[in-house]
N, CA, C and O atoms as a printed pandas DataFrame, in Angstrom:
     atom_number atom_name residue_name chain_id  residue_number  x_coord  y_coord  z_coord
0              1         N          UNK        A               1   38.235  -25.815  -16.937
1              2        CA          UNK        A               1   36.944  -26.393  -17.149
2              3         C          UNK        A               1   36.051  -26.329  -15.907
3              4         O          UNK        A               1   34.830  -26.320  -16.064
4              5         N          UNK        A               2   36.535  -26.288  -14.802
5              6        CA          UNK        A               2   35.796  -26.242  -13.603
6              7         C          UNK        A               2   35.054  -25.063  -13.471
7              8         O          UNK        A               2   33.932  -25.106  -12.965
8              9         N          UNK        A               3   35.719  -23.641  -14.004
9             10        CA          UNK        A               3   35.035  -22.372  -14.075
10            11         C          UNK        A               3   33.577  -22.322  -14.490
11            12         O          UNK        A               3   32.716  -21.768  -13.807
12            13         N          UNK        A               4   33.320  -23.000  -15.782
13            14        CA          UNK        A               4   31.774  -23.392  -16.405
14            15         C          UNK        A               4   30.731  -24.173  -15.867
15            16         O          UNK        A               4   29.545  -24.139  -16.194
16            17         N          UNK        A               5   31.354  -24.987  -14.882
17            18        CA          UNK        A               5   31.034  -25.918  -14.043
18            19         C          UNK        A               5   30.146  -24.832  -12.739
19            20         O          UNK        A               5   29.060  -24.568  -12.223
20            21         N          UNK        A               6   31.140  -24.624  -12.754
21            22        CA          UNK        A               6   30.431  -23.340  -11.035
22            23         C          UNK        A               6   29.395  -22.345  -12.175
23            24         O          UNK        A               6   28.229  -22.157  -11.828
24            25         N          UNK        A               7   29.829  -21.816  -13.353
25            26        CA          UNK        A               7   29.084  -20.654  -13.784
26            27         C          UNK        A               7   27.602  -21.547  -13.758
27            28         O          UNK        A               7   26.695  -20.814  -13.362
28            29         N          UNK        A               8   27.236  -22.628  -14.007
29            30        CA          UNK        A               8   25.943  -23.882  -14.166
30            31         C          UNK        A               8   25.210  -23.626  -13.748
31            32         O          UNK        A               8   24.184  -23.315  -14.352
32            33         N          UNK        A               9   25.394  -23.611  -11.813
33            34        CA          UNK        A               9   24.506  -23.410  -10.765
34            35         C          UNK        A               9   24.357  -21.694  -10.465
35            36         O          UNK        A               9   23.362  -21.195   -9.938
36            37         N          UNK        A              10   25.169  -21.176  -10.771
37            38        CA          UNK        A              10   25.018  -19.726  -10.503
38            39         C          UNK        A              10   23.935  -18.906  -11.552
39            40         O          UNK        A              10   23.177  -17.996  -11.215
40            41         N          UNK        A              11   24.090  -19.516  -12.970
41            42        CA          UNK        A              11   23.176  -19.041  -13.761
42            43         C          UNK        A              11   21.574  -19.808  -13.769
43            44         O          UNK        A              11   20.712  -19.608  -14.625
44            45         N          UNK        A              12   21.466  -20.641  -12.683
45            46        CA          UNK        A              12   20.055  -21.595  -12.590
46            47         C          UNK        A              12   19.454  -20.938  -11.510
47            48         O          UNK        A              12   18.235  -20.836  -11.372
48            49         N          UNK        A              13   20.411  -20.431  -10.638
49            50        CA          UNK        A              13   20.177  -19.645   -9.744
50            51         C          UNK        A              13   19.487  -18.288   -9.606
51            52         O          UNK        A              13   18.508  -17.779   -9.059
52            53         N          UNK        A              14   20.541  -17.968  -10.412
53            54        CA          UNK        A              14   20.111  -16.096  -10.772
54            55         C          UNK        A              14   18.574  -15.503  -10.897
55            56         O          UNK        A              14   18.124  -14.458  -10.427
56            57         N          UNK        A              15   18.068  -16.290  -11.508
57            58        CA          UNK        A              15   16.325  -16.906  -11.885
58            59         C          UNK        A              15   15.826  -16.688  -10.501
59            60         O          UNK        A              15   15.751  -15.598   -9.935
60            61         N          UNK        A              16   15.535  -17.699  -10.082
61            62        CA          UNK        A              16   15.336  -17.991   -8.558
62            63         C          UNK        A              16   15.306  -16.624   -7.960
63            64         O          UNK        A              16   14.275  -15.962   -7.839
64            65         N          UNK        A              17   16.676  -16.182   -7.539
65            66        CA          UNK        A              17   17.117  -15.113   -6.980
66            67         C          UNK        A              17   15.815  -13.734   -7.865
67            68         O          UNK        A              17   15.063  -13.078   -7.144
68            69         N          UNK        A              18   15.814  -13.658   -8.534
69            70        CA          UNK        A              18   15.160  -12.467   -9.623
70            71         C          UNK        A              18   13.389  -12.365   -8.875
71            72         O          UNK        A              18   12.616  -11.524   -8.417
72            73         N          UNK        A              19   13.474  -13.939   -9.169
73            74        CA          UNK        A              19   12.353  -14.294   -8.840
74            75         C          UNK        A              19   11.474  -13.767   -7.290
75            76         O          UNK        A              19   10.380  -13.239   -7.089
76            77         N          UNK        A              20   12.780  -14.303   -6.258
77            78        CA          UNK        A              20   12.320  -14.444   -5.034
78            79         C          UNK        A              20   12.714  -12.408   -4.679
79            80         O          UNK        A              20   12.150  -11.964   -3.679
80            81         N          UNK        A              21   13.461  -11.565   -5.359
81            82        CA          UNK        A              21   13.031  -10.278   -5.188
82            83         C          UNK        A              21   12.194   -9.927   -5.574
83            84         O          UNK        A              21   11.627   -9.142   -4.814
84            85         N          UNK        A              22   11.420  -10.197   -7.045
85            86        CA          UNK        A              22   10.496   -9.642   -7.376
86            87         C          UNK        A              22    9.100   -9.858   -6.500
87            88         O          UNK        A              22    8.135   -9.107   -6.355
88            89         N          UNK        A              23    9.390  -11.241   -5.953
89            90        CA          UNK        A              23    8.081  -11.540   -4.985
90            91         C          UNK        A              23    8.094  -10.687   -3.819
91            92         O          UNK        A              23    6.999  -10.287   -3.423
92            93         N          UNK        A              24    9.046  -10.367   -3.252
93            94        CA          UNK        A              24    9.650   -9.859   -2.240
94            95         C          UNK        A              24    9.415   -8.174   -2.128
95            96         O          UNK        A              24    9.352   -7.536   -1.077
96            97         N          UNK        A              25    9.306   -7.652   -3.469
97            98        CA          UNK        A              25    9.148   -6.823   -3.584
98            99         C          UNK        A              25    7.837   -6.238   -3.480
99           100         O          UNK        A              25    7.553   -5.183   -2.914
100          101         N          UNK        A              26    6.985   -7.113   -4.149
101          102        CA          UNK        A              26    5.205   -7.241   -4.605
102          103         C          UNK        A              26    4.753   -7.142   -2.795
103          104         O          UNK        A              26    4.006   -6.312   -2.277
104          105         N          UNK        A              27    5.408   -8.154   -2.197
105          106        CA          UNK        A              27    4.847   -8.058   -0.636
106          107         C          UNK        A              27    4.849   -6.617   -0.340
107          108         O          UNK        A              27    3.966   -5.759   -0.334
108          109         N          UNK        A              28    6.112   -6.614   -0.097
109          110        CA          UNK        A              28    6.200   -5.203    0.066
110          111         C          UNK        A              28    5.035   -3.961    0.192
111          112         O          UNK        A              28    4.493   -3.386    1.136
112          113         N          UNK        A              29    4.957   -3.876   -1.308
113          114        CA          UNK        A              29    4.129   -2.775   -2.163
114          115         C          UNK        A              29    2.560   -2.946   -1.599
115          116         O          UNK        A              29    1.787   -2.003   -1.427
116          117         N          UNK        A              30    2.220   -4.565   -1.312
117          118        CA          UNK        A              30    1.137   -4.898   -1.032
118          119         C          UNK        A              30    1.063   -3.946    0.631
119          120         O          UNK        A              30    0.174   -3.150    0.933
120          121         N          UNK        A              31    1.785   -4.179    1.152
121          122        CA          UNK        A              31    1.353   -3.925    3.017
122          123         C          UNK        A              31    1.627   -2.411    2.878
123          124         O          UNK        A              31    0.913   -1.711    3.596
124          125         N          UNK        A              32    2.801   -1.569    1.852
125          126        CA          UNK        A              32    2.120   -0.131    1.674
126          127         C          UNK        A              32    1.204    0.313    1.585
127          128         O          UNK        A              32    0.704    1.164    2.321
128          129         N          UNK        A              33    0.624   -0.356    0.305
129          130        CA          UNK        A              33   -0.785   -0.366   -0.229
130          131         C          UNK        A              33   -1.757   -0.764    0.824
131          132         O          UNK        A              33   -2.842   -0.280    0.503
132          133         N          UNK        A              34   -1.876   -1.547    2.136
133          134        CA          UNK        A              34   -2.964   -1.702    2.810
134          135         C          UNK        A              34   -2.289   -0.373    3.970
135          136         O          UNK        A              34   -3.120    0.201    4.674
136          137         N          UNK        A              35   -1.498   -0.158    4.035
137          138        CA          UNK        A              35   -1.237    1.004    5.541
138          139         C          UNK        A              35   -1.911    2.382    4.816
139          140         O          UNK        A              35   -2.615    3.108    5.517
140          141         N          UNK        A              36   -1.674    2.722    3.391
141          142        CA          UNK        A              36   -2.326    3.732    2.827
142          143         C          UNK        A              36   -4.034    3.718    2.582
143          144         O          UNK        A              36   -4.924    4.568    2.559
144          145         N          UNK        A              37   -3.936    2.195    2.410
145          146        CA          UNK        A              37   -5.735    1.939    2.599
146          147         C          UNK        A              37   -6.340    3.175    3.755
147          148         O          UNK        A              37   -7.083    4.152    3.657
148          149         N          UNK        A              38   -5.635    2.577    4.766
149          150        CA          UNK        A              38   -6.171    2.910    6.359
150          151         C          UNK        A              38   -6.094    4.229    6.309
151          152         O          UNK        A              38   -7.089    4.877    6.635
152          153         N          UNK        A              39   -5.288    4.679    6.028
153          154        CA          UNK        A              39   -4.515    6.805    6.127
154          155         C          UNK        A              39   -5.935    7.054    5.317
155          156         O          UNK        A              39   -6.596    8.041    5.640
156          157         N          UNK        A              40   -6.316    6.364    4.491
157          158        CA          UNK        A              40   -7.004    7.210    3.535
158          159         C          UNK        A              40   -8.930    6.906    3.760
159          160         O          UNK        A              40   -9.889    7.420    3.184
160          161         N          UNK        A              41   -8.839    5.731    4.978
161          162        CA          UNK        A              41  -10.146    5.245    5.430
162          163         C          UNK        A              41  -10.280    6.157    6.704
163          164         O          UNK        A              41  -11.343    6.679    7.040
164          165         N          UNK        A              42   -9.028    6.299    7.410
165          166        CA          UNK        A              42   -9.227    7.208    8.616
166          167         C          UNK        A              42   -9.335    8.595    8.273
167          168         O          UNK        A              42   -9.622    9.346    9.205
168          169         N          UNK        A              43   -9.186    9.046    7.255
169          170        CA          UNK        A              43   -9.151   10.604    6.501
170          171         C          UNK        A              43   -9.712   11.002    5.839
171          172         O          UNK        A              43   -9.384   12.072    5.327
172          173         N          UNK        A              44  -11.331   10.095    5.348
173          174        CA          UNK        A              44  -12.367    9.980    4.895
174          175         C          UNK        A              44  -13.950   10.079    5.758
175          176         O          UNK        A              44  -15.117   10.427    5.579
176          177         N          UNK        A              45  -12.973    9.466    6.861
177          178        CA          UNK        A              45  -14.233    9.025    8.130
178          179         C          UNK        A              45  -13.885   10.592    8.785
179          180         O          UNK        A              45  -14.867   11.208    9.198
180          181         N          UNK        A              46  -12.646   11.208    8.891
181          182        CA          UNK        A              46  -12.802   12.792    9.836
182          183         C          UNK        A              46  -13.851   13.470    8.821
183          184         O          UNK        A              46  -14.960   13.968    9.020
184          185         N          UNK        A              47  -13.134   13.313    7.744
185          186        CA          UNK        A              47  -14.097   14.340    6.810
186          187         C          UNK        A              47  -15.744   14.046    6.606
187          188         O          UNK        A              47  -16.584   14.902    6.328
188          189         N          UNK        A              48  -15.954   12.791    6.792
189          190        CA          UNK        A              48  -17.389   12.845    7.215
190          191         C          UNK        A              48  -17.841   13.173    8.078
191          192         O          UNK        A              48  -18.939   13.728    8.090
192          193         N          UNK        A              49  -16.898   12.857    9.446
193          194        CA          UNK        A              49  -17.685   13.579   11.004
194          195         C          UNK        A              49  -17.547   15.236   10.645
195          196         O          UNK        A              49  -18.473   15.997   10.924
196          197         N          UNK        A              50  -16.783   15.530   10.249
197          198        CA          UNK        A              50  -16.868   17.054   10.122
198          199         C          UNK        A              50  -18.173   18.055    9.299
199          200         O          UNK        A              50  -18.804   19.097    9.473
200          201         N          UNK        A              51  -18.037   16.872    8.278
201          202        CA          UNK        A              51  -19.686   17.521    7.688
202          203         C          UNK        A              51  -20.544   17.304    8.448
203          204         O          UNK        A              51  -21.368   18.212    8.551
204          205         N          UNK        A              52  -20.739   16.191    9.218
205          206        CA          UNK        A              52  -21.734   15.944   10.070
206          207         C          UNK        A              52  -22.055   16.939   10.802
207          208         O          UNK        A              52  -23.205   17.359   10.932
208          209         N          UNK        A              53  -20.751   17.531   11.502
209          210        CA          UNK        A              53  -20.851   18.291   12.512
210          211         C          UNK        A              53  -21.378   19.666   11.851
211          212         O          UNK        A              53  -22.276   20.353   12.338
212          213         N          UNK        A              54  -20.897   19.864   11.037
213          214        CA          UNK        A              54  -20.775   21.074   10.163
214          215         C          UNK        A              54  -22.731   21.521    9.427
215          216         O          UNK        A              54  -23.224   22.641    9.297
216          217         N          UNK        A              55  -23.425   20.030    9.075
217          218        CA          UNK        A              55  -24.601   20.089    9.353
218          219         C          UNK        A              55  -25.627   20.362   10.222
219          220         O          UNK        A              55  -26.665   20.945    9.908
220          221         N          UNK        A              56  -25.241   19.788   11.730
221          222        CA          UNK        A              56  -26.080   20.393   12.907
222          223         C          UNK        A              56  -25.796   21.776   13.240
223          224         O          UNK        A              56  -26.634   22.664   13.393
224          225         N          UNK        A              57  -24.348   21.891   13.353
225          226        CA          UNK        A              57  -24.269   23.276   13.061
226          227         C          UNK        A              57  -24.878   24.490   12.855
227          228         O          UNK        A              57  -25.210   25.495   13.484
228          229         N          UNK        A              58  -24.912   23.912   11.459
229          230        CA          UNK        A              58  -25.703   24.604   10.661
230          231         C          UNK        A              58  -27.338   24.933   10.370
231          232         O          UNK        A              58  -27.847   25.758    9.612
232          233         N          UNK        A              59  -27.980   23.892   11.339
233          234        CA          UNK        A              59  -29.220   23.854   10.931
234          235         C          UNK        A              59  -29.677   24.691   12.479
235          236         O          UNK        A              59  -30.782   25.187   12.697
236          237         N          UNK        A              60  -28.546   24.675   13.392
237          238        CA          UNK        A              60  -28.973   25.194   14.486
238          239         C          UNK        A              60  -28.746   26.508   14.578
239          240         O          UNK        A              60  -29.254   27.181   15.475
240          241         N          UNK        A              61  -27.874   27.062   13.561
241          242        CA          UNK        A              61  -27.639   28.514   13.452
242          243         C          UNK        A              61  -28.693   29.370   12.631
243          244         O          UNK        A              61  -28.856   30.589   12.575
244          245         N          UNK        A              62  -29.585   27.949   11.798
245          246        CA          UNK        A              62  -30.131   28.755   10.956
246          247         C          UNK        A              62  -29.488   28.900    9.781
247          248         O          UNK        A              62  -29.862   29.941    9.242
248          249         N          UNK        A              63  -28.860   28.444    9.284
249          250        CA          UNK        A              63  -28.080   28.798    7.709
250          251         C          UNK        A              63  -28.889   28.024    6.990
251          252         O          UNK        A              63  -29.313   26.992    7.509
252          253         N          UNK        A              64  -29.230   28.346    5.758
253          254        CA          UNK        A              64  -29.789   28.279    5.007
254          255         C          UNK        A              64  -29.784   26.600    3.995
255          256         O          UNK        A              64  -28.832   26.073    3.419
256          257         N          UNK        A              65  -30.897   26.238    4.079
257          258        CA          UNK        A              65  -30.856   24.506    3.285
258          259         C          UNK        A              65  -31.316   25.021    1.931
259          260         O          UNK        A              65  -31.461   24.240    0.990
């Protein structure tokens, strides 16, 4: 009878446990999700200086608007 006794807290538990990975997990995904923010804010901003550049460039060579 003691066996059902221990299974009590282990199955009130399990929950909890499910719980506190799934949260655990979400963090996670979240601070990927902001480091890829950045990769993709810093790799947006080259590609604008590059047109930029790619505009004076261009207007100083004479290429065509």
């Amino acid at each position: 009878m003691p066996a059902p006794a221990a299974e009590t807290p282990n199955s009130s538990q399990q929950p909890e446990q499910q719980i506190l990975a799934v949260a655990r997990e979400v963090q996670n995904q979240q601070v990927a999700i902001a480091e890829n923010q950045a990769k993709i804010e810093a790799k947006v901003a080259a590609i604008a200086e590059n047109l930029r550049l790619s505009r004076i460039y261009s207007s100083r060579g004479g290429g065509g608007k």
